[in-house]
BAGUVEX-889707 format. One line per 3 residues: number of its first residue (from 0); for each residue x, y, z of C-alpha. Coordinates in pm, 1 decimal, m for minus. Each point is the difference from the previous one (the first is absolute). Layout:
BEGIN
NUM) X,Y,Z | ...
! end
This chain:
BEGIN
0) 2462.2,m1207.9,508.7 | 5.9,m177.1,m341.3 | 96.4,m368.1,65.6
3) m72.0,m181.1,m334.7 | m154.1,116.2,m344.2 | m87.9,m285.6,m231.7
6) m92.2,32.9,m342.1 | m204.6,m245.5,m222.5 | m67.0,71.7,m425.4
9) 18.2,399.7,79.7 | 129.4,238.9,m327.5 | 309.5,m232.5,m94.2
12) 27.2,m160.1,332.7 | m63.9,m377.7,29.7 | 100.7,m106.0,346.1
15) 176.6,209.7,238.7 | 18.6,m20.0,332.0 | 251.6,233.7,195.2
18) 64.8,59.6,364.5 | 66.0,330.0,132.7 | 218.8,81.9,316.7
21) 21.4,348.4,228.4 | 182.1,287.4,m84.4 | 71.2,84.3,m342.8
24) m37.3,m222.5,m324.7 | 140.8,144.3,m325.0 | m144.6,m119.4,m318.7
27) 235.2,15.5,m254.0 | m18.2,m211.3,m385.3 | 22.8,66.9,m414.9
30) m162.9,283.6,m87.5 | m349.0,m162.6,m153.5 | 11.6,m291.9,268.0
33) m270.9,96.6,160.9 | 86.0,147.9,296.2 | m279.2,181.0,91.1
36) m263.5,m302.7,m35.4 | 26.7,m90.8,376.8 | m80.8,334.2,145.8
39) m268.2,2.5,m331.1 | m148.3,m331.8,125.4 | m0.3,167.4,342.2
42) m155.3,282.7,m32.7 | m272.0,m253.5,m176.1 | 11.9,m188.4,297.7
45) m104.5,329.2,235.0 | m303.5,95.1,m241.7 | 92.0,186.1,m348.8
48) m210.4,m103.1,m262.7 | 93.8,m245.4,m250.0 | m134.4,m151.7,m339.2
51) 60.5,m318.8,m209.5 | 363.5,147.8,m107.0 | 165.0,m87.2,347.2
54) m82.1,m375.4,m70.7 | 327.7,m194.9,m160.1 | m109.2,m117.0,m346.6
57) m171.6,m302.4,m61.1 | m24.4,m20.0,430.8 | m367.0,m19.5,111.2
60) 68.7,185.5,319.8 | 235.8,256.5,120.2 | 71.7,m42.5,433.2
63) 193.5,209.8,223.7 | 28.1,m77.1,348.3 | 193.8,272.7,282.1
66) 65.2,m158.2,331.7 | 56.3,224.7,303.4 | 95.3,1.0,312.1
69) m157.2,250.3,201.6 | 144.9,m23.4,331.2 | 24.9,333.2,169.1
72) m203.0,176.1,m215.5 | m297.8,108.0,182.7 | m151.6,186.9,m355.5
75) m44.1,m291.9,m215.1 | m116.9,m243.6,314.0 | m276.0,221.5,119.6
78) m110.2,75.3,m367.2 | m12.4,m364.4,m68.5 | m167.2,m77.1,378.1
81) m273.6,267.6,m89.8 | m49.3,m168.4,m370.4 | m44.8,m340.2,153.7
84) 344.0,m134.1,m178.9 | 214.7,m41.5,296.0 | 161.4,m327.7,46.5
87) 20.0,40.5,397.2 | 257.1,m289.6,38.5 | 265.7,127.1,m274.2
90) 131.2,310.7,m56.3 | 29.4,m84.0,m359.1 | m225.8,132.7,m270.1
93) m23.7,m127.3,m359.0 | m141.8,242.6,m299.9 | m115.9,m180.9,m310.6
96) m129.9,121.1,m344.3 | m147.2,m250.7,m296.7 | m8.4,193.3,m329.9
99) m213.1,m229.1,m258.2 | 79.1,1.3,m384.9 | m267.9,158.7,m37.8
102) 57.4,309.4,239.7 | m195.9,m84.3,295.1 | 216.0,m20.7,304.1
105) m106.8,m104.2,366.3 | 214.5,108.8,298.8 | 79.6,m177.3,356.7
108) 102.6,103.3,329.3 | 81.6,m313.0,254.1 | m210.7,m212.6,m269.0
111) m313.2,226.0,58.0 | m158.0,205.9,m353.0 | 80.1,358.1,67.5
114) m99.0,302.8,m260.6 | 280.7,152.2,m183.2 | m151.7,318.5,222.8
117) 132.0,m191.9,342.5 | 350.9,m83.6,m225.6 | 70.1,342.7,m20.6
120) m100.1,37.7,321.4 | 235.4,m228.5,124.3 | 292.3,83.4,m223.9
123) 18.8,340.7,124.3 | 107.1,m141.5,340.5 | 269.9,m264.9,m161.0
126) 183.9,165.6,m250.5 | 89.8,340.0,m137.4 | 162.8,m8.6,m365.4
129) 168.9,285.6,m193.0 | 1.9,m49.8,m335.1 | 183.8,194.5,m272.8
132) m242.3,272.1,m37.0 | m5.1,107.3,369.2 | 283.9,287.9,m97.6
135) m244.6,118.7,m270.9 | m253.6,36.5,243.8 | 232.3,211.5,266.1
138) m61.2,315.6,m269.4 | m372.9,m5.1,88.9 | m110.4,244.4,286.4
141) m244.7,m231.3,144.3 | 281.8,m242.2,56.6 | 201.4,187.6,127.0
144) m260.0,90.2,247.4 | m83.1,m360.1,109.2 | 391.3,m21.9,26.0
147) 43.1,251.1,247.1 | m321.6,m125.7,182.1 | 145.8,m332.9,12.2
150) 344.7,94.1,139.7 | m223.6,202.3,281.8 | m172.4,m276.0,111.1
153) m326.0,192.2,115.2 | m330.0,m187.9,m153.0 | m178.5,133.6,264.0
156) 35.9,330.2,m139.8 | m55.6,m76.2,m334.0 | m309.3,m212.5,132.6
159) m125.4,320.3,178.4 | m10.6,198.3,m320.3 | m149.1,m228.3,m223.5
162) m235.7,m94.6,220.1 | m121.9,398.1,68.3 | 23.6,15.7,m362.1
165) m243.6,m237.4,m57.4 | m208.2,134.3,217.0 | 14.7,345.9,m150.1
168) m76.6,m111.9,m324.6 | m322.5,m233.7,119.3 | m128.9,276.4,188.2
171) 117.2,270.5,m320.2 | m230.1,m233.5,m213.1 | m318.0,m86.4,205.6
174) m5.3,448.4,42.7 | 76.0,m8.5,m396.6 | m327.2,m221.7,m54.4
177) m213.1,168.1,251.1 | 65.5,335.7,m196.0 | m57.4,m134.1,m343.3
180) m283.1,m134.4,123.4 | m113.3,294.5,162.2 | m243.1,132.1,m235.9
183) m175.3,m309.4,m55.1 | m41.0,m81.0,362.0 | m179.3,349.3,75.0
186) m241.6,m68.2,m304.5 | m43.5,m313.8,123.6 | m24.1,162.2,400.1
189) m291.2,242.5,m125.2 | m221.9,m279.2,m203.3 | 38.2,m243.2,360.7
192) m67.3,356.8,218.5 | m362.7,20.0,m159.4 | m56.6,m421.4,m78.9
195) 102.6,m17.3,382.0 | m200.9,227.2,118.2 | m312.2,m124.9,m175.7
198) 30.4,m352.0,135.9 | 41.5,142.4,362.8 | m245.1,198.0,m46.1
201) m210.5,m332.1,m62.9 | 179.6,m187.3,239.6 | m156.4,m346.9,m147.4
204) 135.6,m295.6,257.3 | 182.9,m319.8,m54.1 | m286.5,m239.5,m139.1
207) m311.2,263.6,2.0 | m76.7,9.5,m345.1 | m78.4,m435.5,47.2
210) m258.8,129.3,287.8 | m125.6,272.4,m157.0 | m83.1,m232.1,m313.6
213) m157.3,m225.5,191.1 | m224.6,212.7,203.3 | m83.8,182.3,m336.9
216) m142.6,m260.2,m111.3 | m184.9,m110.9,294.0 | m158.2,323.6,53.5
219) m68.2,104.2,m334.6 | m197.0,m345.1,m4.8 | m168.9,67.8,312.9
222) m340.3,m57.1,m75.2 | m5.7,m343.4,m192.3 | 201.1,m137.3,259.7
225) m187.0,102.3,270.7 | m330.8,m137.6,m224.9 | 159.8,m293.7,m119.5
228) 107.7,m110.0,364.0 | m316.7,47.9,124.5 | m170.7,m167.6,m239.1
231) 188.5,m329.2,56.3 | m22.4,49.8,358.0 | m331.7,m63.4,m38.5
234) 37.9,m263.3,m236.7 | 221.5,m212.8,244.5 | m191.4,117.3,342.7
237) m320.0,162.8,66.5 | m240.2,m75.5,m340.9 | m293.6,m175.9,193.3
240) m105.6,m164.4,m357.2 | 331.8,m201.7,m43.8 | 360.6,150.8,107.4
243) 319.2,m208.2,m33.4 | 51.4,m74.0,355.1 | m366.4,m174.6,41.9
246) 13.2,m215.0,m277.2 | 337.6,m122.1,107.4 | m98.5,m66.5,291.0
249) m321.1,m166.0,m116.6 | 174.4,m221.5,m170.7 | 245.6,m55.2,294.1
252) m290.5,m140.4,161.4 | m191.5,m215.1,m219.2 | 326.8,m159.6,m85.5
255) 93.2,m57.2,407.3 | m307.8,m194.6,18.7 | 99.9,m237.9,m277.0
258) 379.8,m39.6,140.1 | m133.5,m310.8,209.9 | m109.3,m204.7,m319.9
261) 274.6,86.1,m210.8 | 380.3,112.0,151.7 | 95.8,119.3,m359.1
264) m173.5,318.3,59.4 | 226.1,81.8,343.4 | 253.7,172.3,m195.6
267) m244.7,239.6,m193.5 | m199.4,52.6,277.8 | 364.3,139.3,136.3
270) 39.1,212.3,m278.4 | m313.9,160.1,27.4 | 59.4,50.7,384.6
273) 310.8,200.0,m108.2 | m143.1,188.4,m249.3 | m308.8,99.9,204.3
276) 315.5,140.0,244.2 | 179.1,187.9,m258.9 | m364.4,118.1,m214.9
279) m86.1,188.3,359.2 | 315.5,144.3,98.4 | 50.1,116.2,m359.2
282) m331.4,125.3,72.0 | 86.9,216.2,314.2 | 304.5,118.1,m204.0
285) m231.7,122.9,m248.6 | m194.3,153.8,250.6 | 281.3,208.4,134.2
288) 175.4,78.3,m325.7 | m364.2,168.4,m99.9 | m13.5,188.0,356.0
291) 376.1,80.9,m19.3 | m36.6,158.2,m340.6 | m4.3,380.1,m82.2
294) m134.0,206.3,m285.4 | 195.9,304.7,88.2 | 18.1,233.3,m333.2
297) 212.7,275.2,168.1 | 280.5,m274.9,46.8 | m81.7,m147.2,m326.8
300) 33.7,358.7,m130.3 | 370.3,43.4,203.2 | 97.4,m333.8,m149.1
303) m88.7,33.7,m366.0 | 197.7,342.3,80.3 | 334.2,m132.5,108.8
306) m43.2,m313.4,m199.7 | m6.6,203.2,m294.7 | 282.9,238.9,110.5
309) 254.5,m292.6,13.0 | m135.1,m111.9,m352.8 | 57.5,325.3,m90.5
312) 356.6,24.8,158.8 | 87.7,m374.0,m166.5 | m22.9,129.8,m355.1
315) 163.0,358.3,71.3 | 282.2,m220.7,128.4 | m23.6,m315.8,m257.9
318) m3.3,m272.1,309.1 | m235.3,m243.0,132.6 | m213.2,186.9,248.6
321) 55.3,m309.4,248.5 | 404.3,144.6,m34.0 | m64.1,327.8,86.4
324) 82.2,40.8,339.4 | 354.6,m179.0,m113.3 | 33.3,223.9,m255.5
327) m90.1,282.8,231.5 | 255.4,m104.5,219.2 | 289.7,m37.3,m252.7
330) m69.1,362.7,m169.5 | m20.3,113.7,385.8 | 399.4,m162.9,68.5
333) 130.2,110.1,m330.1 | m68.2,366.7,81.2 | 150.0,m84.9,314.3
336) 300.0,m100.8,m157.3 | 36.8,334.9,m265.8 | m62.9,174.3,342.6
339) 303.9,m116.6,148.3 | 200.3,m6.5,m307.9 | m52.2,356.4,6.7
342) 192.7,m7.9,353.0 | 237.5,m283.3,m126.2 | 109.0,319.9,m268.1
345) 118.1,177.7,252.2 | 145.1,m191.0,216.7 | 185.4,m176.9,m260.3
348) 133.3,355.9,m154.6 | 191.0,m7.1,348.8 | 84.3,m377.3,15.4
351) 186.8,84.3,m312.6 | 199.3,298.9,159.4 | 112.8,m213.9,270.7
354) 100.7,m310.1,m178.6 | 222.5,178.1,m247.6 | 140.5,204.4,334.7
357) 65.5,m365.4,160.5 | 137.1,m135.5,m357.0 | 246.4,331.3,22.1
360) 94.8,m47.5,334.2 | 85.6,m398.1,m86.1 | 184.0,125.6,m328.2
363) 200.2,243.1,214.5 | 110.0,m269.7,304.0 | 117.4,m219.3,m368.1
366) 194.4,251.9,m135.5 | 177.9,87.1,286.6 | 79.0,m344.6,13.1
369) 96.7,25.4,m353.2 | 235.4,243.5,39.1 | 178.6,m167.0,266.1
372) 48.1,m336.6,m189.2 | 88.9,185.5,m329.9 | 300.2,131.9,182.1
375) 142.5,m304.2,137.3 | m70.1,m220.1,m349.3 | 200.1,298.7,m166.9
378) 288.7,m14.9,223.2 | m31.2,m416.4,m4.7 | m34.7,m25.1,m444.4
381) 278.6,290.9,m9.0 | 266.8,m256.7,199.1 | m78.3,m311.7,m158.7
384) 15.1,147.4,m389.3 | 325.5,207.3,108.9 | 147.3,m357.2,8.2
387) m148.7,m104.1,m337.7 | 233.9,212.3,m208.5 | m170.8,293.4,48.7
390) 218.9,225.2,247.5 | m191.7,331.5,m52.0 | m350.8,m116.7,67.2
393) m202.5,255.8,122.3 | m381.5,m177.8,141.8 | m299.8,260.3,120.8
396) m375.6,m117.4,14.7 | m207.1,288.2,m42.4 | m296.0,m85.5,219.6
399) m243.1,359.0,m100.8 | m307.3,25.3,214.6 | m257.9,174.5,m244.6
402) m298.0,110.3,202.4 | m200.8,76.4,m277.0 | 9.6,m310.5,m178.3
405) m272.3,m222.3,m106.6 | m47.3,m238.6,306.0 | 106.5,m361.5,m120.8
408) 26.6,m334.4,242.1 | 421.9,67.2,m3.5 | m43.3,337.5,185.8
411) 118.7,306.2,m95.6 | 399.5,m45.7,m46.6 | 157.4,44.5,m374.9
414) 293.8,m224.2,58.7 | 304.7,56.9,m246.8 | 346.6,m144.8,22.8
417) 301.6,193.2,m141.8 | 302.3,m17.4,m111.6 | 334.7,112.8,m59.2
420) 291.9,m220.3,m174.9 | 246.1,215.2,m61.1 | 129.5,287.3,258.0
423) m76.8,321.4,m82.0 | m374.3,m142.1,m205.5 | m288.9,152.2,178.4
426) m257.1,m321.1,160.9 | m281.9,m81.8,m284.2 | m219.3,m242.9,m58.0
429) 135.1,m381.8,m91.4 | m112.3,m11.4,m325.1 | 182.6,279.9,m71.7
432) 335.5,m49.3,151.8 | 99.7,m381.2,58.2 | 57.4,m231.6,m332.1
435) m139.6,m331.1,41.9 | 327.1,m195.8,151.1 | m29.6,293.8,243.2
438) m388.1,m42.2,72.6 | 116.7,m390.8,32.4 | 183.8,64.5,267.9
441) m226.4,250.1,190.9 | m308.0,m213.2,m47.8 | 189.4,m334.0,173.4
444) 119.9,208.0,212.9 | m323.3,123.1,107.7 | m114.8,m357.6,1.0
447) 251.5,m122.5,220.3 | m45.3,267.9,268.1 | m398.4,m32.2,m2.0
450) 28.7,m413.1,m3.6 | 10.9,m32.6,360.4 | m383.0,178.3,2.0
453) m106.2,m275.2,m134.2 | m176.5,m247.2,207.6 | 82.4,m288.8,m264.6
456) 247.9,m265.6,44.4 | 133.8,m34.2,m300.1 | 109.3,286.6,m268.5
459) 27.3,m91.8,m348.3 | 257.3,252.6,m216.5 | m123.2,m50.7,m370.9
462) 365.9,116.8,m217.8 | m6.5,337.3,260.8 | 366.3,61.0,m76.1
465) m52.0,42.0,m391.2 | 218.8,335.8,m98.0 | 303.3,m92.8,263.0
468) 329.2,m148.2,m3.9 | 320.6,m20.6,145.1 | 87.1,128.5,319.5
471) m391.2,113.3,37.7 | m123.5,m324.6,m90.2 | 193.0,m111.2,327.1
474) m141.9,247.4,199.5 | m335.6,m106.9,m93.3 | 48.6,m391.4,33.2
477) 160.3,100.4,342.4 | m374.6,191.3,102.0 | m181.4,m288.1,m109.4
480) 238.5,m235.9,220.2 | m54.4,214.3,301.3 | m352.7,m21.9,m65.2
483) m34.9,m393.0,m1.5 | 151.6,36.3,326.6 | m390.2,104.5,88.7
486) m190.1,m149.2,m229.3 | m19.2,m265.1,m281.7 | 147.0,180.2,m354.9
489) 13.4,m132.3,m348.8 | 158.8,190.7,m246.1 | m11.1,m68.0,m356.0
492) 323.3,119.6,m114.9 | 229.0,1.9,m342.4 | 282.2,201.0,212.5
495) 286.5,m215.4,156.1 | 71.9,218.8,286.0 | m394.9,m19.2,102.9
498) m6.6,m346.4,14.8 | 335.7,m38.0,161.8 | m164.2,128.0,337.3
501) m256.8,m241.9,3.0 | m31.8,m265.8,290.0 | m127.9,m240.9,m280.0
504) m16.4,m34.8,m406.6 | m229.2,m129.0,m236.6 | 104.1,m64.9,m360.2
507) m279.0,16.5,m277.0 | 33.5,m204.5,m313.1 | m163.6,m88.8,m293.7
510) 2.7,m301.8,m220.7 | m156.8,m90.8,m326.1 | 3.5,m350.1,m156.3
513) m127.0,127.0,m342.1 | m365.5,m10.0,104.6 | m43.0,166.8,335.1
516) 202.4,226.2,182.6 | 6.9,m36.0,391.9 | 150.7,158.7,308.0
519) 138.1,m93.0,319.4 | 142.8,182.3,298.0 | 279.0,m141.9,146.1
522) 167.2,91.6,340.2 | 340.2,47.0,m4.2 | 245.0,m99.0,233.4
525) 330.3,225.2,79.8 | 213.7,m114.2,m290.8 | m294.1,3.2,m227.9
528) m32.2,357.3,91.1 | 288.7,78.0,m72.9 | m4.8,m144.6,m347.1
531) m343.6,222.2,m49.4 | 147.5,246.3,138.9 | 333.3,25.5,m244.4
534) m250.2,m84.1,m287.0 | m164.3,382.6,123.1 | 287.9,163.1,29.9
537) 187.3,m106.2,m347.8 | m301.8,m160.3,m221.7 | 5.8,m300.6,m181.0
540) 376.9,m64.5,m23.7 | 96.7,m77.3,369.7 | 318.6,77.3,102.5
543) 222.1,m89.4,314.7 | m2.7,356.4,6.7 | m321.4,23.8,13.5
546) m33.4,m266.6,284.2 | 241.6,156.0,184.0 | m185.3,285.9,41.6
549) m339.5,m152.1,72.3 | 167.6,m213.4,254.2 | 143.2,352.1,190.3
552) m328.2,151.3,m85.4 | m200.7,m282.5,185.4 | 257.0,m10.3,289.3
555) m21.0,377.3,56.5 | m373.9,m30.3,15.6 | m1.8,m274.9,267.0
558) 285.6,171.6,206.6 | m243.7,301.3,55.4
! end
């Protein structure tokens, strides 16, 4: 629940600080006071977006800061565990949003930055509010849905057909695409049919075009190198008149002889040693290279033949003939691939069947569920606005299954509540029976009796009970009293017997001293309510009265 709200420089708040108890709270104050600023600074405080006009004037800073204690609920504490927020020793939990002058705002949960994303998040498991608008919103058939669906209590239903939905429509689009793309991909099959078949047909391997280049080359140059080589075989080994090896070696010697007299030459005479060593094996090399090498023109012939084929094969294909075995492969896995899609057409043509068969089947196990809640909410809206003045009240909710409809995530229900006011007046449609006092009172009603669905501590009634008075009003405040029995309410209220059944009051006020304006909310004790409490009933001029009756009115409320 809601333990303390404090306000600093927000709209024409400049300090406020207010502590809020269990059960219910009725706001009450002058109209213009500014009643609505706390659950406005709230809602702030859970994630709505804000700009530079929720800072007080002249104030650098707007800050709102929620504390809660979460003991108990499980929701909010596992939410918070699994967002690495949780303080483990306290079951406390404080929400606080910055709003700069300038529009920028920063957000804190337990002191740690949080995204307005995760304050939304979060919100959804702290509060529920229902603002002024929410009986507007009861003549729109999709709320009415989620209203029916809510008083059911069966999200794994409703998770069952939005999740086939989903499914239906991913697998609805990928068969879509494949058949646009049909023509395309069997122009595309027949040009990698023939390409394919060409490059099998040559079958070059990973890295034989690098070989094949290189034993071009050597055979097409055959004959030099086998001249050449043979040539400076000679030169190095076996010319009697002067080869390289005997006139190293001929040196090696004449410069041994000399080694005594002068120990300079040791180290050339080593060098020379060595390169007599490497002048005669480079020699037998030589001498095996030349027997080793072939002048075979047939191969020369099958070599210039393929070697020409894959230059031919490069250019037809505009790649590097070193990448054509890569590109051989790719062309070779992307008709592969239109192959199967091919198969993927047809399979997916039944994928499709079934999913919308399981979606059905999902919509159908929903809308009997529908139909089952739609009864009971009926019977449980009919009772409650019976007591709110309206004796005659007739409630049905029409929950139509239409087979044929256009799948949507909801199912396939058209959910439609009617009415009757007046006996004898055939059920229609709310918007076309009920006048908007009567809609009042069937939208808190409705409110009410789906407000212990929610998982959320603490409910927040936003001027709900606009359109009623009298006798009705004191039905109402006495539904909202039973309610904070449950859960934490505030109501902000301008009717006496509302805020008469309250467990506690807050008084807004406003003060100017000529240059600002400012407000404050004040709790009142039990004489102070009754003061605010005569001031609602009779107005500015308080009479005794007046006080009389707010001090039976308050009585009666805390005798029930």
């Amino acid at each position: 629940m809601l333990v303390n709200l404090s306000i600093k420089n927000f709209a024409v708040v400049k300090q406020l600080s207010v502590n809020l108890e269990s059960g219910m709270t009725a706001i009450t104050g002058e109209t213009g006071a500014g009643k609505s600023i706390a659950i406005d600074a709230l809602s702030l405080c859970l994630g709505e977006r804000a700009d530079a006009g929720a800072v007080r004037k002249d104030a650098p800073k707007a800050e709102i800061v929620a504390h809660f204690n979460l003991k108990g609920h499980k929701a909010a504490l596992a939410w918070l565990d699994e967002q690495e927020l949780l303080d483990e020793d306290d079951d406390s939990c404080f929400v606080r949003r910055v709003i700069s002058r300038e529009g920028r705002s920063k957000a804190f949960i337990n002191g740690t930055p949080v995204s307005l994303q995760q304050l939304k998040q979060f919100g959804q498991y702290l509060i529920a509010i229902h603002g002024q608008n929410t009986h507007l919103q009861l003549l729109k058939d999709d709320y009415q849905r989620k209203l029916v669906d809510q008083y059911a209590a069966h999200p794994a239903l409703l998770s069952a057909v939005s999740d086939n939905y989903r499914l239906w429509r991913q697998k609805q689009s990928e068969l879509k695409n494949l058949e646009t793309q049909a023509q395309q991909r069997a122009d595309r099959q027949q040009l990698l049919a023939y390409q394919v078949q060409e490059l099998d047909e040559f079958a070059i391997e990973d890295g034989e075009f690098t070989e094949l280049e290189i034993e071009h080359r050597r055979l097409s140059n055959g004959q030099t190198l086998l001249e050449q080589a043979q040539t400076s075989f000679y030169n190095l080994y076996e010319n009697d008149e002067g080869n390289a090896l005997s006139i190293i070696q001929n040196g090696l010697d004449r410069l041994s002889e000399l080694e005594e007299h002068d120990s300079a030459l040791t180290p050339i005479i080593a060098l020379l040693n060595e390169a007599s060593i490497q002048v005669e094996e480079a020699a037998r090399e030589l001498r095996s290279y030349c027997d080793d090498l072939e002048i075979d023109p047939l191969r020369l012939q099958q070599v210039e033949s393929r070697y020409s084929k894959a230059m031919e094969l490069a250019r037809k294909h505009t790649v590097m003939p070193e990448e054509l075995f890569g590109h051989h492969q790719a062309l070779a896995a992307e008709f592969a691939g239109l192959e199967q899609d091919e198969n993927r057409l047809e399979d997916l043509q039944h994928e499709v069947v079934e999913a919308k068969d399981t979606y059905r089947q999902a919509c159908e196990a929903l809308s009997a569920s529908r139909q089952v809640a739609s009864v009971k909410l009926a019977e449980a809206i009919q009772g409650q606005i019976r007591q709110m003045n309206m004796p005659h009240a007739v409630i049905d909710i029409a929950v139509d299954y239409q087979e044929d409809k256009t799948p949507v995530a909801s199912g396939l229900d058209d959910v439609t509540f009617l009415v009757s006011t007046n006996p004898g007046q055939p059920a229609d449609k709310l918007e076309k029976v009920v006048s908007g006092g009567e809609l009042s009172r069937i939208g808190l009603a409705i409110q009410v009796l789906t407000s212990d669905k929610h998982a959320t501590p603490t409910m927040i009634f936003d001027e709900v009970d606009t359109g009623i008075s009298g006798p009705t009003a004191a039905i109402v405040g006495g539904l909202l009293r039973r309610l904070g029995k449950v859960s934490q309410v505030m109501c902000v209220t301008h009717l006496p017997q509302v805020a008469a059944q309250a467990h506690n009051q807050l008084f807004v006020t406003k003060f100017s001293d000529g240059s600002t304006t400012e407000t404050q909310m004040l709790p009142l004790t039990k004489q102070d309510r009754i003061d605010e409490l005569a001031r609602l009933l009779a107005g500015d001029k308080v009479t005794e009265s007046a006080l009389a009756n707010a001090k039976e009115l308050l009585e009666s409320a805390e005798s029930n």
